[in-house]
C-alpha positions in Angstrom: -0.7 -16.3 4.7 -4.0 -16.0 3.0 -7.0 -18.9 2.6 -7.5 -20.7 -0.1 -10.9 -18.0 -0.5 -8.3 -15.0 -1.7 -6.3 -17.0 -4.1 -9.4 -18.2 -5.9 -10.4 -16.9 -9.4 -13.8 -15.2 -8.8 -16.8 -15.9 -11.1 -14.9 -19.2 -12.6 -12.4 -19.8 -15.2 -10.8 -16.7 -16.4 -9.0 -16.3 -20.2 -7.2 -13.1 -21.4 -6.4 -12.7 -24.9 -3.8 -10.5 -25.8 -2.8 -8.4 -28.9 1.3 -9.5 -28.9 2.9 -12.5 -27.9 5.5 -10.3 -24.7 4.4 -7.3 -23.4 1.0 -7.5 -22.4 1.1 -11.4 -22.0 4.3 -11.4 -19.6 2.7 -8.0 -17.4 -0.3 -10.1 -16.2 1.8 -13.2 -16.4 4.3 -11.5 -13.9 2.0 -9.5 -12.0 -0.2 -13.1 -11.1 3.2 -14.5 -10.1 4.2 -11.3 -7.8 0.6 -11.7 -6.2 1.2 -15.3 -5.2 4.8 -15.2 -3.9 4.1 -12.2 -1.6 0.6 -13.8 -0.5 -1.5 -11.2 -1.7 -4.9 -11.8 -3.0 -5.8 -12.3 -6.2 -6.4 -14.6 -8.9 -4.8 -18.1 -9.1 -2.6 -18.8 -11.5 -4.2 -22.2 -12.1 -7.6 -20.9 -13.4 -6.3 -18.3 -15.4 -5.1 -18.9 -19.6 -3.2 -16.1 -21.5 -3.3 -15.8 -24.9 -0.3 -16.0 -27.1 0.8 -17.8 -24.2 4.1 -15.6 -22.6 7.4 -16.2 -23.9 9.7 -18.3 -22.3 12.5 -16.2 -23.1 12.9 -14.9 -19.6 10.7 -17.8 -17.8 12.6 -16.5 -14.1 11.6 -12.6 -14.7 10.6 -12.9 -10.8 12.5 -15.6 -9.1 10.6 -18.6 -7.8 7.7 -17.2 -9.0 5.2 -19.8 -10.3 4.9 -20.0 -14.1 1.8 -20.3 -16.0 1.2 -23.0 -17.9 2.5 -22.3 -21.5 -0.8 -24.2 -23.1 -3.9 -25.3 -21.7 -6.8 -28.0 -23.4 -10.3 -26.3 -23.4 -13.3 -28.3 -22.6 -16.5 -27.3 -24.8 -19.6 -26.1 -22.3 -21.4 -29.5 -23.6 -18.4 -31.6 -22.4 -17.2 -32.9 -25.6 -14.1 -33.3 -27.0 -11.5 -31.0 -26.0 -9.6 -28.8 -28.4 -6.5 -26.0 -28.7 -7.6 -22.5 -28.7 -5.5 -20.4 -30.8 -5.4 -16.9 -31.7 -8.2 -16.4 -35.0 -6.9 -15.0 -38.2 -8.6 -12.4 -39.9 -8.5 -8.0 -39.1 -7.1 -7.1 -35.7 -8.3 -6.2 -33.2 -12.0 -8.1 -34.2 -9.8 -11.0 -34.9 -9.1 -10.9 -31.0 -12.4 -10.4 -30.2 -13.3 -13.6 -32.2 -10.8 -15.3 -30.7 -12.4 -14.6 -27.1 -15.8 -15.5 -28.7 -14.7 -19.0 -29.0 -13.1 -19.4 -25.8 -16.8 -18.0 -23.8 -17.5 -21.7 -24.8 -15.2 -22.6 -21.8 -14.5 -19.9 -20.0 -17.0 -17.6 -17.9 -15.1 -14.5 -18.0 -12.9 -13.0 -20.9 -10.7 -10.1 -21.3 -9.3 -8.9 -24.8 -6.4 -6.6 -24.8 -5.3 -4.4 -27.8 -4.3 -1.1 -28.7 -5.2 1.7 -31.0 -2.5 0.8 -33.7 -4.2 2.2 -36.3 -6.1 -1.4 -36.7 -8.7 -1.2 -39.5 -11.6 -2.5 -37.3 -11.4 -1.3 -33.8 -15.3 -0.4 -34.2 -16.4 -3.7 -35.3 -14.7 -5.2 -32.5 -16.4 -2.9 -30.1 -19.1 -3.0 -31.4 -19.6 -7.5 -31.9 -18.1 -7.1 -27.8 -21.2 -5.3 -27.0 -23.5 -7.7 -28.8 -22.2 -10.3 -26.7 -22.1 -8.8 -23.6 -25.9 -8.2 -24.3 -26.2 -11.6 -24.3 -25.3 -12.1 -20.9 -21.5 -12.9 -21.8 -18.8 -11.6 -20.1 -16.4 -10.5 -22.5 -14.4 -7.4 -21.6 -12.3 -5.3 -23.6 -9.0 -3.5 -22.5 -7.9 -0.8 -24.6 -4.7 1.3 -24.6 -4.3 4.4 -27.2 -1.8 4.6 -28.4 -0.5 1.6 -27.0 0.2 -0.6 -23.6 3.3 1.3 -23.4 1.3 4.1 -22.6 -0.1 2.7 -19.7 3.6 1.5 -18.5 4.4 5.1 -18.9 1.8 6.0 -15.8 3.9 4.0 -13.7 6.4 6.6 -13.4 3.9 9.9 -14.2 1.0 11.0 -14.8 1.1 12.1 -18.5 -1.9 13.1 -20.5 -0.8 13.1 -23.6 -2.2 12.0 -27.5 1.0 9.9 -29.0 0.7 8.2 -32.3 3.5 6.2 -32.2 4.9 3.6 -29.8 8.4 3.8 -32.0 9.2 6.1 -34.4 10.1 3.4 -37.8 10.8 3.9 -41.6 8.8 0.9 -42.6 9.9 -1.8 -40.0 13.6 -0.6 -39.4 13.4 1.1 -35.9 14.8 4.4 -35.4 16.8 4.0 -32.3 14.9 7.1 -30.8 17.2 8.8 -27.5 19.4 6.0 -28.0 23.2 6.4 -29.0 22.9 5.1 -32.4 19.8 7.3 -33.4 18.5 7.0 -37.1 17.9 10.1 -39.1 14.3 11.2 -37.9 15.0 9.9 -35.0 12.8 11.9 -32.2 14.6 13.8 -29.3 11.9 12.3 -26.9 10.1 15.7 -26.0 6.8 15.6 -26.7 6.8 19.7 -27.3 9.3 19.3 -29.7 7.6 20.9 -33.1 9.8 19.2 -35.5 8.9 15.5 -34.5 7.2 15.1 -31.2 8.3 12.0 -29.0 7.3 8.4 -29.6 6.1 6.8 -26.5 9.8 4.8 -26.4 11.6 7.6 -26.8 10.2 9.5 -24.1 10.8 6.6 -21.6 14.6 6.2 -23.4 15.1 10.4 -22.3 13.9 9.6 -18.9 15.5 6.6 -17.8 12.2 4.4 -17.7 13.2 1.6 -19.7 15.2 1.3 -23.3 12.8 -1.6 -24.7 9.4 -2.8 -23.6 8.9 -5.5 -26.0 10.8 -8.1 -23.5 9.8 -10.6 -21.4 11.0 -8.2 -18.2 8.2 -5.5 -18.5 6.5 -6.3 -15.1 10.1 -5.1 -13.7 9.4 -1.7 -15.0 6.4 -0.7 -12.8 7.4 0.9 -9.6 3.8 1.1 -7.9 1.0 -1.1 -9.0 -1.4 1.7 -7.8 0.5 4.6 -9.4 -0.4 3.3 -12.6 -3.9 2.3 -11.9 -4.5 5.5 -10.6 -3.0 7.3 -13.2 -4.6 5.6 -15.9 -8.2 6.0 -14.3 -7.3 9.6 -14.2 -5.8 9.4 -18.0 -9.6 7.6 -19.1 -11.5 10.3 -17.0 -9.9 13.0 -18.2 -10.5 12.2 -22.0 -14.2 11.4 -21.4 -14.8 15.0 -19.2 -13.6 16.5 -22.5 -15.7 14.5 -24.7 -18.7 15.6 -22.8 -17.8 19.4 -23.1 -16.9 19.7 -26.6 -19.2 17.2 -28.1 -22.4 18.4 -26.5 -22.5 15.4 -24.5 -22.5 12.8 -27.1 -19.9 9.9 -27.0 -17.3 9.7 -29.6 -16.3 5.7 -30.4 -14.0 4.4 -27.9 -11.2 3.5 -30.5 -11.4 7.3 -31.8 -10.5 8.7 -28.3 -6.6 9.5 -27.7 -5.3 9.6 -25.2 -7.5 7.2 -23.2 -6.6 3.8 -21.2 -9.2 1.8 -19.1 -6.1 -1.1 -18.7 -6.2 -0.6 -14.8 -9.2 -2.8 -14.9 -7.1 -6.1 -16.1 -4.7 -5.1 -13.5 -8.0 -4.7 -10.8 -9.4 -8.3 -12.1 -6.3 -10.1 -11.6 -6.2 -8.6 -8.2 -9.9 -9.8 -7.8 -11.4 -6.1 -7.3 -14.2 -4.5 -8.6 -14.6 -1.1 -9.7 -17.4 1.2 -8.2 -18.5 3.7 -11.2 -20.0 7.0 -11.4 -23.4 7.8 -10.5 -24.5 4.2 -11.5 -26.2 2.6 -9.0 -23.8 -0.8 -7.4 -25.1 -4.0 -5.8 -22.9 -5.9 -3.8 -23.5 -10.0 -3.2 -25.4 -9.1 0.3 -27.5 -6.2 -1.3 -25.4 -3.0 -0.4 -26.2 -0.6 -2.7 -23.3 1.9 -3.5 -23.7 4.7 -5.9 -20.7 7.3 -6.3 -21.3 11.2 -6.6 -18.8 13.9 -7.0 -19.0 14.4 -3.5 -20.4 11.8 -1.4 -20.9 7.9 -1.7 -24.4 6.7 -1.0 -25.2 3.3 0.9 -28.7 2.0 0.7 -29.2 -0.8 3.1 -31.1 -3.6 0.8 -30.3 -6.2 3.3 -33.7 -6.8 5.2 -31.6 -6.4 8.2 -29.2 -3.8 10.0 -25.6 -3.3 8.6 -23.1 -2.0 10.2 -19.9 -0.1 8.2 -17.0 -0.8 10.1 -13.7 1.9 9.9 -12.4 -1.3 7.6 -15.1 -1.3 5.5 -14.1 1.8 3.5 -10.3 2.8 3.7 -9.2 5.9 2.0 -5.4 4.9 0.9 -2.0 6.9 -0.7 0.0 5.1 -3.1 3.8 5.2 -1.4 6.7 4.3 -3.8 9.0 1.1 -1.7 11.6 -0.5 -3.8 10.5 -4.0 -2.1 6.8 -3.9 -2.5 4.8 -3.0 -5.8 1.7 -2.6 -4.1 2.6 -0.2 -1.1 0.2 2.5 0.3 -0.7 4.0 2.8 -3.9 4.4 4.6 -5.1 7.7 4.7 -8.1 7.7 7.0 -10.6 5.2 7.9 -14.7 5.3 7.5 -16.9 6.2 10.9 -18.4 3.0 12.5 -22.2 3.6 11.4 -25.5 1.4 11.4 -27.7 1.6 8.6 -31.4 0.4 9.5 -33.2 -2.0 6.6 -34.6 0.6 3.9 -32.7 3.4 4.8 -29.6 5.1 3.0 -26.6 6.5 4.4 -24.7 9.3 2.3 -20.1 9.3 3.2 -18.8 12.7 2.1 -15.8 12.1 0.0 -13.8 15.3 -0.3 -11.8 16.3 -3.6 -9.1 13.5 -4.1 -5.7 14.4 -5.1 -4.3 11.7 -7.8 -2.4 9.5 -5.9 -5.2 8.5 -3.6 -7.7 6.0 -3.8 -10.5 4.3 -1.6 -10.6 0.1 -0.7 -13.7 -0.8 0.1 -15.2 -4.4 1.6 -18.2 -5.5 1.4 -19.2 -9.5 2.3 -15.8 -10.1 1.0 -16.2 -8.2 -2.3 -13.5 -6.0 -2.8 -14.4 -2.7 -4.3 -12.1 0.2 -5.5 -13.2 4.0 -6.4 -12.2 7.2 -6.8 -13.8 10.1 -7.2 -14.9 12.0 -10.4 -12.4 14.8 -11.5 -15.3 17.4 -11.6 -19.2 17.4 -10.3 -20.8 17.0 -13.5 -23.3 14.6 -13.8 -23.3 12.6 -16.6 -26.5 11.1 -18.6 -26.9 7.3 -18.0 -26.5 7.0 -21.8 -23.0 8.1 -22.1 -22.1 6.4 -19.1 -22.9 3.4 -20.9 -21.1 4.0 -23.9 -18.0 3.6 -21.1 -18.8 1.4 -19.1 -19.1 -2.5 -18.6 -21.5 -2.4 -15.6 -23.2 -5.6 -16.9 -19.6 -7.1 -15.9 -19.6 -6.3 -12.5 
């Protein structure tokens, strides 16, 4: 049984808005639930709001699992009357991004998830998140392209692959894609296939995945928590290496880039970790400072005092499929017990990582996950930036 400490909601009150009103709202829905019934630490329930809230459709999609409340009164920061949040109306996704605007005036920490979707202002909502972020806000964005199916789909592979549709339509009649009633047009669910190449649904249908993701069941789905986080970072690093070697190093807009998913960082929060990034310097609460390289991880003792880095304090770990348990691994190997004197800087050589492995680190109770980069380039500050929500951390 874990303390009170692990099922707290770091950094305050936490609000995710959502695109739809199932998918994405019942996977952290669920996923919350699953941490708290198996005692795992994470976020509680209590301190977190989701935007639409979930449908009640399939309230039990985990037995006994608690629910979320459906809606939730918001305090204003000066303590005045309270009032209902609701989702803004104008162009999606900025819309969304509005919407998590307003709720900054209770919250401490937002997250906005949408998709590519060919929405008409993916930019401006990029680029009014940044604005507020500069302010000091924390107000992150989780993107999927082409959708949050995508990311589903790295539950089961890993599949780099640019998809423009979620389901193949003729206006909004569905086309029953690898089901037995297909539609004329209907796609065979191969993505080589040169006539039509697979929708994202269609290639789950052909494989046995699922036959419909818009349902209050979609946490079900996922096989291995990690899997999909893994994959997905690997999805997100992939797309950037390329950016960086065909576009001279310059960044190309976030909501331009398919395939790319940075989704896995919901899915981190809500399990109350923090992500280590590349070649950007890392300050944990007690004044570690981490900063990961192709090849090694460097800690710079900040402290004033000597640290010592226990074999628990870095943990390389293997995903591991278990039909019981969402969130097995395996640990792989353990860090050297080493002391650091104050001022000096100690460098961990981290060999090339093969995709279904991961590193846990702990730091002062901060929980910290990495992985390394898929190449050794080192990329420029600035286009690091253009990625990255370091501010956040």
């Amino acid at each position: 049984m874990k303390d009170d400490k692990s099922r707290s909601t770091l950094h305050g009150n936490l609000c995710i808005v959502c695109e739809g009103e199932s998918t994405e709202n019942n996977f952290c829905k669920d996923l919350i639930s699953y941490l708290e019934m198996h005692n795992i630490e994470g976020v509680n329930s209590r301190d977190v709001t989701i935007l639409p809230p979930p449908r009640d459709d399939n309230a039990n999609s985990i037995p006994n699992a608690r629910r979320i409340k459906k809606q939730r009164k918001l305090q204003n920061s000066d303590n005045s009357t309270s009032f209902s949040l609701e989702i803004q109306s104008g162009q999606p996704p900025l819309k969304w991004i509005n919407t998590g605007e307003l709720a900054l005036n209770t919250y401490s920490e937002v997250w906005v998830m949408f998709d590519n979707d060919n929405h008409p202002a993916r930019e401006d909502a990029f680029n009014k998140a940044k604005e507020i972020r500069k302010l000091g806000k924390k107000l992150n964005i989780v993107y999927s392209s082409w959708s949050f199916e995508y990311y589903l789909l790295q539950h089961f592979e890993y599949l780099f692959h640019p998809f423009t549709d979620t389901e193949h339509r003729h206006g909004d009649e569905k086309l029953n894609c690898c089901t037995n009633n297909p539609l004329p047009d209907a796609c065979n669910g191969e993505i080589t296939d040169t006539n039509r190449s697979a929708c994202i649904t269609g290639y789950a249908r052909k494989r046995g995945y699922w036959i419909n993701s818009k349902t209050p069941n979609t946490f079900s789905f996922v096989r291995n928590i990690w899997m999909g986080i893994c994959n997905a970072y690997a999805v997100k690093w992939e797309t950037l290496d390329n950016v960086w070697r065909n576009h001279s190093g310059n960044p190309l807009p976030i909501g331009e880039l398919n395939p790319y998913l940075d989704t896995y960082r919901i899915v981190l929060r809500l399990m109350n970790f923090k992500e280590l990034p590349f070649f950007t310097p890392f300050v944990t609460n007690e004044n570690i400072e981490l900063t990961l390289s192709s090849s090694s991880l460097k800690i710079q003792n900040n402290t004033g005092r000597t640290y010592i880095i226990r074999p628990e304090s870095i943990i390389k770990c293997r995903y591991k499929y278990d039909k019981d348990d969402k969130l097995c691994y395996l640990e792989v190997e353990r860090a050297i017990r080493t002391i650091i004197n104050s001022g000096e800087e100690y460098y961990m050589s981290l060999p090339l990582m093969e995709l279904d492995t991961f590193y846990i680190a702990t730091f002062d109770n901060e929980k910290i996950f990495f992985k390394t980069p898929i190449n050794s380039v080192v990329y420029t500050k600035e286009y690091l930036e253009s990625y990255h929500y370091n501010d956040l951390n």
